[in-house]
C-alpha positions in Angstrom: 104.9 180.1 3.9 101.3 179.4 2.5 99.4 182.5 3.6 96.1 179.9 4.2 98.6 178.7 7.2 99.6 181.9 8.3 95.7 182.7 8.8 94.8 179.8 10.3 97.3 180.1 12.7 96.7 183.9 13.4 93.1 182.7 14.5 94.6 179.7 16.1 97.1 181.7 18.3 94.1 183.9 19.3 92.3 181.5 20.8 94.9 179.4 22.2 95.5 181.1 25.5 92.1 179.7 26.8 93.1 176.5 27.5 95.4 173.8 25.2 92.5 171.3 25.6 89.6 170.3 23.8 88.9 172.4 21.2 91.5 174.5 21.0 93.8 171.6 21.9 92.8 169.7 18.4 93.2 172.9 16.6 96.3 173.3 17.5 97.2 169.8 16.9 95.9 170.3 12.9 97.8 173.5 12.6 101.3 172.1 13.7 100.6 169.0 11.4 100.0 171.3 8.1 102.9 173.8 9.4 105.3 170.4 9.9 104.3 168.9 6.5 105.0 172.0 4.7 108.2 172.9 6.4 109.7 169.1 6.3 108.0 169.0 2.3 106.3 165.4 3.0 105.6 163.6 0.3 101.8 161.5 0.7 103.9 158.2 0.6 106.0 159.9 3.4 102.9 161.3 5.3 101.7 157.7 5.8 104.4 156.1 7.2 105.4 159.5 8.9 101.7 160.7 11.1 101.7 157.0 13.1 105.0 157.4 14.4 105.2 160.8 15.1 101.4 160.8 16.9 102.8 157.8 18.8 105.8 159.5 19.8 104.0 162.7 20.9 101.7 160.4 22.9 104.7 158.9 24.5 105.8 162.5 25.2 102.6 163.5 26.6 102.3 160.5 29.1 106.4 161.6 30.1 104.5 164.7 30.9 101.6 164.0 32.6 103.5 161.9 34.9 105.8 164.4 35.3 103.1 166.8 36.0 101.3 164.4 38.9 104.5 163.2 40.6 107.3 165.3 40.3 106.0 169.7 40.1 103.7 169.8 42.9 106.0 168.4 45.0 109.0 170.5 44.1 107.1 173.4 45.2 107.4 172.3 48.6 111.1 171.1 48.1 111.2 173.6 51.5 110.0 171.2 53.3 110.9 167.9 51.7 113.3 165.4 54.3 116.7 165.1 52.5 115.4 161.3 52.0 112.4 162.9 50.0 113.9 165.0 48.3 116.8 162.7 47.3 113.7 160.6 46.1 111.9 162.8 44.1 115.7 164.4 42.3 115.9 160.8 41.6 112.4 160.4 40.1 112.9 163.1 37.9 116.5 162.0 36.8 114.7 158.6 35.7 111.7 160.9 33.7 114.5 162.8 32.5 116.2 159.6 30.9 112.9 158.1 30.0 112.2 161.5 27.8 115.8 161.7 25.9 115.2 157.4 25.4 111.8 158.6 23.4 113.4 161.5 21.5 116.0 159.0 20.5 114.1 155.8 19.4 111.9 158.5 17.8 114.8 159.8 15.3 115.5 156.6 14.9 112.3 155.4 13.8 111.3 158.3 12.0 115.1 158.2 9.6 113.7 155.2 8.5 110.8 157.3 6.7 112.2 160.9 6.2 115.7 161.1 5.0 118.1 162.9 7.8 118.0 166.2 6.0 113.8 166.4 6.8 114.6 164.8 9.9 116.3 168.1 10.9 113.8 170.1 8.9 111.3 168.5 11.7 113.3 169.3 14.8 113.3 173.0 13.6 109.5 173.0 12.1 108.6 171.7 15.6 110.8 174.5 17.6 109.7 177.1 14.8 105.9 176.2 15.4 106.7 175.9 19.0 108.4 179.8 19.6 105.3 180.9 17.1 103.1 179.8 19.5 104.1 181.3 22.5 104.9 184.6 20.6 101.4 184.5 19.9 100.3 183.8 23.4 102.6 186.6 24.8 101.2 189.2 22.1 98.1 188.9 23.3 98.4 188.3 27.1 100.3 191.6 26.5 96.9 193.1 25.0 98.7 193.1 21.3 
């Protein structure tokens, strides 16, 4: 791995359990792009065709999220108290977010196979999960005062 990346995301991981937004929220966001285009080997060519769908998929992704977020966690933390009728309501609101997330993952593979050959389309899926477990290591080294 590029030891320029390595740094950068050293200082990055530092930093990064303030708060994912702002700030640190766009740093993050350029580290992952330069980990992902080394690890998937993105040619320019590929890079533009590849960045637009990929930031519109994680947009897609984030919305799924936030909606999550608003309507679905705060009230499962009072599933205690939640009629059956509400909660049958809310299990079914998150069944349909659920099937609304695996619809974007697939129309995202199948957009992106178009662009990347299915070889980096796997390279992707494991760059994302590798920058994704680096990150929290990170986190957790240094909530742990490491």
């Amino acid at each position: 791995m590029n030891k320029r990346i390595l740094i950068l995301f050293a200082l990055l991981a530092g930093t990064a359990y303030l708060h994912a937004q702002g700030p640190v929220r766009d740093r993050i966001k350029t580290l992952k792009v330069a980990f992902i285009t080394e690890r998937v080997g993105l040619t320019s060519q590929e890079a533009q065709q590849f960045w637009p769908i990929y930031n519109a998929h994680e947009e897609t992704l984030e919305n799924i999220r936030r909606k999550e977020r608003r309507e679905l966690r705060s009230r499962i933390s009072l599933a205690q108290d939640l009629t059956d009728s509400e909660s049958s309501t809310l299990l079914n609101n998150l069944m349909a977010l659920q099937k609304e997330k695996h619809n974007a993952e697939q129309d995202f593979i199948t957009k992106i196979r178009t662009v990347i050959s299915a070889k980096k389309t796997l390279l992707l899926i494991k760059a994302e999960e590798d920058f994704k477990k680096r990150l929290l290591q990170q986190y957790r080294k240094h909530n742990d005062g490491g």
